[in-house]
C-alpha angles and dihedrals in degrees: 000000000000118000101211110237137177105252135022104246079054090062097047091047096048096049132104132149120261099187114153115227087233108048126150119192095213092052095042094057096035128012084045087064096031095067095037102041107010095173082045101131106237101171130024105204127207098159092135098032100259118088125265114173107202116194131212102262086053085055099048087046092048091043099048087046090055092046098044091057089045084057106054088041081066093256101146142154119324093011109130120236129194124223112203100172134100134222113339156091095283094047087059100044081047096065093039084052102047087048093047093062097048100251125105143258133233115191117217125205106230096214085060111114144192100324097023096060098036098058093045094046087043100037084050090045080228116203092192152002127218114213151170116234097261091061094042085091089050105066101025099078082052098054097093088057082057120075102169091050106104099157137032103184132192103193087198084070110027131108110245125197102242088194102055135103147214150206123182121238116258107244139194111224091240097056113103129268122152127038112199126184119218113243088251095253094140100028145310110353116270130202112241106205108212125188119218099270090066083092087059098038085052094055096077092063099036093052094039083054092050096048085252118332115243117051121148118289094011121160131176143206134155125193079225113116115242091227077081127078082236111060089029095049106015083057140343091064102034092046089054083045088063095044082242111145117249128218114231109198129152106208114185087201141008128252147133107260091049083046093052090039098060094037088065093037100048097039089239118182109157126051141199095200110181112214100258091060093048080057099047089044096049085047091055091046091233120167121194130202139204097038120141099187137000127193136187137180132169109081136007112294098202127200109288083059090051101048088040090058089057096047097041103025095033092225139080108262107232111223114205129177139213145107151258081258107043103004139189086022095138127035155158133239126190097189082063114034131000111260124236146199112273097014128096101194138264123292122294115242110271100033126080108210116185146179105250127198112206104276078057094255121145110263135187092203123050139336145089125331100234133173118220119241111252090079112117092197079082136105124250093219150303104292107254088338103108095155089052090044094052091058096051079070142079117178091310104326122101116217128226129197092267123109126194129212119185112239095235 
């Protein structure tokens, strides 16, 4: 959706929205490719340690199987449905499935347990919860706390009508589709209810913290758990958006020579690195080679981060900012204007971020960093939390955590 320019103030100028009024996510990152470029790779898996590369008609196959299913066992639009998996080609085809069919879809972080996973599948009135084997265990001793759960599915191990066919459900671009909980930071976690044009209201920032997603031969892959908004929508979707390959790789733990080994087996050239692994990487001295672009977002890199990622990556790491409730709203980009320690970067294109006094005026002093409504990288609201939803608000401007104090 970026234009790349030469300069920053030519990228704002040039930019406008271009959502259509029907979009469906689902469609959009797989059955798009699927009918253009059917052999296309979308996923490169390494799940098990060996390549498999998985195209896009593969994908489209293995997601309107899995929604199918989901449809004769009464799953529908607007029904919520969990994804417990990690990293891999299922988890993917889970979330094209459950868009697909108009319902949404509410990702799960494997390594939740007991509570965490009871308030978010209660809070969501999930009906059911899509999973991998290892998670089956997981939800099954819950499922008597859970009245609305019919179905707990592993697709690895479900019997699919071959036969069968299926259409996907013709969406607005405002109606819901994906229901993320904050991490529980500042509180409780709260569902942040997105509408399918979150994905293009992601691209901007995505693309501004690549130096312009897609060049030729890019290929993406982030240690970030797709359970998080930022490994689901700062990655995994807007790289199928794009047709860009993305990497699929479970790692236990994280370390650098894990990290190294799937970088050179997967091709990747581009990297969502969160904080904490930029830190684990400079303390093992590691240097990588290959990359075209790395981002991170999350917390403050600082400046020994910075000037590490230019001696060891051989590339200016590009910083963004956002949240689970309005995301990739601020970022970096090294192919426009040098990054520096204690910034984050300007505004991405389409969303006007400013600096808000009390009454929820623009200051240049100091205040609150807020985001205007018309995004539509923003929620819709706090699932069945209006009051919640009311204070993330001031006039028509949504606040984030930052807060801005004038220099003098």
């Amino acid at each position: 959706m970026l234009h790349p320019a030469t300069s920053y103030d030519a990228l704002q100028e040039g930019f406008v929205w271009n959502i259509p009024a029907r979009y469906n996510i689902g469609v959009d990152v797989c059955d798009k490719w699927a009918e253009i470029d059917p052999d296309r790779t979308a996923i490169i898996d390494l799940t098990d340690g060996t390549r498999t590369d998985v195209s896009f008609g593969v994908l489209q196959y293995l997601s309107d199987h899995l929604a199918q299913h989901l449809q004769s066992n009464g799953i529908g639009v607007g029904d919520r449905v969990g994804v417990l998996r990690t990293q891999s080609v299922w988890t993917a085809a889970a979330h094209i499935a459950i868009w697909k069919l108009g319902a949404i879809s509410v990702p799960l972080f494997t390594l939740f347990r007991t509570e965490a996973l009871l308030s978010r599948l209660s809070n969501a009135g999930a009906k059911a919860v899509v999973v991998d084997e290892s998670s089956v265990e997981l939800v099954t001793p819950l499922r008597d706390q859970l009245p609305e759960l019919q179905h707990v599915i592993c697709p690895e191990t479900a019997k699919f009508d071959d036969d069968a066919e299926f259409t996907p459900h013709d969406t607005f671009a405002d109606d819901p589709a994906i229901l993320i909980y904050t991490s529980g930071t500042t509180g409780p976690p709260k569902g942040a209810l997105h509408a399918h044009r979150v994905l293009p209201g992601h691209l901007p920032g995505v693309e501004m913290s690549h130096d312009f997603l897609p060049q030729a031969g890019d290929c993406m892959w982030t240690p970030a758990d797709w359970a998080w908004i930022g490994g689901l929508l700062d990655v995994l979707m807007p790289a199928l958006h794009h047709g860009v390959p993305v990497v699929a790789a479970r790692m236990q733990k994280f370390s650098a020579a894990g990290c190294n080994d799937i970088i050179q087996k997967g091709g990747v050239r581009n990297i969502f690195f969160p904080p904490t692994a930029l830190k684990m990487l400079m303390a093992e001295g590691v240097e990588i080679s290959g990359l075209r672009t790395v981002a991170s977002g999350g917390e403050p890199l600082g400046a020994a981060l910075l000037n590490w990622g230019k001696t060891a990556l051989g590339l200016s790491i590009n910083e963004f900012y956002g949240q689970t409730e309005c995301n990739m709203v601020i970022s970096s980009c090294g192919a426009l204007f040098a990054s520096s320690d204690g910034c984050a970067g300007r505004p991405v294109p389409g969303h006007n971020v400013a600096v808000i006094d009390d009454q929820g005026q623009p200051t240049d002093t100091e205040g609150d960093i807020a985001v205007h409504r018309g995004t539509p990288v923003m929620m819709l609201e706090y699932w069945q939390n209006r009051a919640a939803t009311r204070e993330k608000f001031r006039g028509d401007w949504l606040l984030t955590c930052l807060l801005y104090t004038s220099p003098s």
